[in-house]
C-alpha positions in Angstrom: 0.0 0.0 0.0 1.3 3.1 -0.6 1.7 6.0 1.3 -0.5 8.9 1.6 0.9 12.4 1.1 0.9 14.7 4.6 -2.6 17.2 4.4 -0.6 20.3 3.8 -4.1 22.2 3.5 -4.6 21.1 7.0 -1.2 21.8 8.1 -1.4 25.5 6.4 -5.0 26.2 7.7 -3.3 25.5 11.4 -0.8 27.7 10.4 -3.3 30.3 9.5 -4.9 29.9 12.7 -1.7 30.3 14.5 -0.9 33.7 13.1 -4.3 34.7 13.6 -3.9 33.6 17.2 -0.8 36.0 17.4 -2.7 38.8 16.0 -5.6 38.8 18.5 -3.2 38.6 21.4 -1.0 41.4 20.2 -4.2 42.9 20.2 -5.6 41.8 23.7 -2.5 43.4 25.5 -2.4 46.3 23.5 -6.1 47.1 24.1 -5.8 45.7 27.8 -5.9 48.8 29.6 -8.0 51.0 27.5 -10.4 48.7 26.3 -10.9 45.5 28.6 -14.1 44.2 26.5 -12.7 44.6 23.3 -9.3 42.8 24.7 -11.5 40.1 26.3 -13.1 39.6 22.9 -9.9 39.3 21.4 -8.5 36.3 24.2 -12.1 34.2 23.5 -11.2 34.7 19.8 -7.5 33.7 20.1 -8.8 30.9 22.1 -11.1 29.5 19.4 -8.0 29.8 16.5 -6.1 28.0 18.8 -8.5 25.5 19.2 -8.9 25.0 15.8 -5.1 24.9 14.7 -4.9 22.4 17.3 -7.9 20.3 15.6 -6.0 20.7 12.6 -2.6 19.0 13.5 -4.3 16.4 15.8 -6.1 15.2 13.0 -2.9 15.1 10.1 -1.1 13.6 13.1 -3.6 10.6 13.7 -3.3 10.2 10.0 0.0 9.8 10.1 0.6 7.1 12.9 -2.7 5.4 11.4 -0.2 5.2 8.4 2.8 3.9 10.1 0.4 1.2 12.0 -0.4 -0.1 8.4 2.9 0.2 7.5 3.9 -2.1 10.3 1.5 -4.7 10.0 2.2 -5.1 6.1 
C-alpha cells in the first residue's frame, strides 16, 4: 500500500490559525488597559484559532501514525 501524502491544507490552515492567534493577542494586550471588553473579545477569539489549529494537526497527526500502523502490519 502506498503511502498517503501529509494534508498540507490542514497543516497551512493551522498555520493560519496560529498567526491569527498572534494577532488577536497582540491585540488583547495592547487594548488591555484602554479597552478590557474589546481585549476580552480578542483572548475568547485567540482561544477558538487555537483550538482550531490544534484540531488541525491532531487530525494530520492521527493520520499519520494510522499510516505507520499499516505500514507495520504489512
Amino acid at each position: 500500500m502506498t503511502q498517503q501524502p501529509i494534508d498540507v491544507n490542514q497543516l497551512t490552515q493551522a498555520k493560519a490559525n496560529v498567526a491569527l492567534t498572534q494577532e488577536l493577542l497582540t491585540q488583547a494586550i495592547e487594548k488591555s488597559s484602554s479597552d478590557q471588553a474589546l481585549a476580552q473579545q480578542a483572548i475568547k477569539q485567540a482561544t477558538n484559532e487555537i483550538a482550531s489549529a490544534q484540531t488541525a494537526v491532531s487530525q494530520v497527526q492521527s493520520a499519520l501514525i494510522a499510516q505507520q500502523q499499516q505500514s507495520s502490519s504489512e
